[in-house]
C-alpha positions as CSV (number, residue, x, y, z in Angstrom):
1,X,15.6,88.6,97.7
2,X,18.1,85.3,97.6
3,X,18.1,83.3,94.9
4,X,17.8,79.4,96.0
5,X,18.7,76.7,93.9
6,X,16.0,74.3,93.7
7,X,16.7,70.8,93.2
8,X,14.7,68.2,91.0
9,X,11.9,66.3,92.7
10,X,11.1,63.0,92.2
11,X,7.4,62.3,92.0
12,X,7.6,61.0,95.4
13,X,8.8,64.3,96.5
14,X,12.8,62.8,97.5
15,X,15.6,64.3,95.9
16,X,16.4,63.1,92.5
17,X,20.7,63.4,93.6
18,X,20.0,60.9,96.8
19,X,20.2,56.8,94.9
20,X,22.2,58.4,92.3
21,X,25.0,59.3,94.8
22,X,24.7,56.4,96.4
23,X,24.7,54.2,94.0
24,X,28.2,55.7,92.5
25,X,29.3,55.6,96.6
26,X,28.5,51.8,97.0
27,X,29.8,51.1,93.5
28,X,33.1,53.3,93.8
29,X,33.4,51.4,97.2
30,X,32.9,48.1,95.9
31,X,35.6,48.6,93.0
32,X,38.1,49.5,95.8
33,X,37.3,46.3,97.8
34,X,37.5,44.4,94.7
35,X,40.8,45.8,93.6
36,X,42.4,45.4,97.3
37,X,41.4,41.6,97.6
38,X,43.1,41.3,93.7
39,X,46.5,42.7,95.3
40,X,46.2,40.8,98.6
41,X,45.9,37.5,97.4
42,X,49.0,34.7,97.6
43,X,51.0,33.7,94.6
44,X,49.5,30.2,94.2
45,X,45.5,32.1,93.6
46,X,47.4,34.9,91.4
47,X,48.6,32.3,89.0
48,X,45.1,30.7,89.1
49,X,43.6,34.3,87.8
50,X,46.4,34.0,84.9
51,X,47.3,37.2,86.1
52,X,51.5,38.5,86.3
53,X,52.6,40.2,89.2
54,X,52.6,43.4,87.6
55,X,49.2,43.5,85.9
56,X,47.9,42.8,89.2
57,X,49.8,45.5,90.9
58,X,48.8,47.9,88.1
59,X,45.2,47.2,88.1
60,X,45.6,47.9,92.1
61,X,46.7,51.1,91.6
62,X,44.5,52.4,89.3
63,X,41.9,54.9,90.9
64,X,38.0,54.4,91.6
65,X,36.3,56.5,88.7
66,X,38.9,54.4,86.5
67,X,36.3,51.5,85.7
68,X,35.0,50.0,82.2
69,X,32.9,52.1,80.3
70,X,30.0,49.7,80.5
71,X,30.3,50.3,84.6
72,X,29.3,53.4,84.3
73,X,25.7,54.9,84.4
């Protein structure tokens, strides 16, 4: 006989994984957004942030899962 992994129930019977997952996809996705609208912006709004050049370009590159610790759940 197979061995199937079983998966934790809520009590409403969904999958436990499901708003986890999506919760990291949306926020993952809303970090890149953020981060692309940082880079795009003209000169006259980057000096507004009080932001150089290069912090904005390296905050830009920096990948999704890289986020502030109190981000994370």
């Amino acid at each position: 006989m197979a061995h199937i992994a079983s998966r934790t129930l809520s009590p409403a019977g969904r999958s436990a994984v499901g708003p986890a997952l999506f919760t990291r996809i949306a926020v993952a996705f809303a970090v890149w957004r953020q981060r692309r609208a940082l880079a795009g912006l003209p000169d006259h709004l980057r000096r507004d942030v009080g932001l150089t050049d290069a912090e904005i370009d390296r905050e830009a590159r920096r990948h999704l899962w890289d986020v502030p610790d109190h981000w994370r759940f």
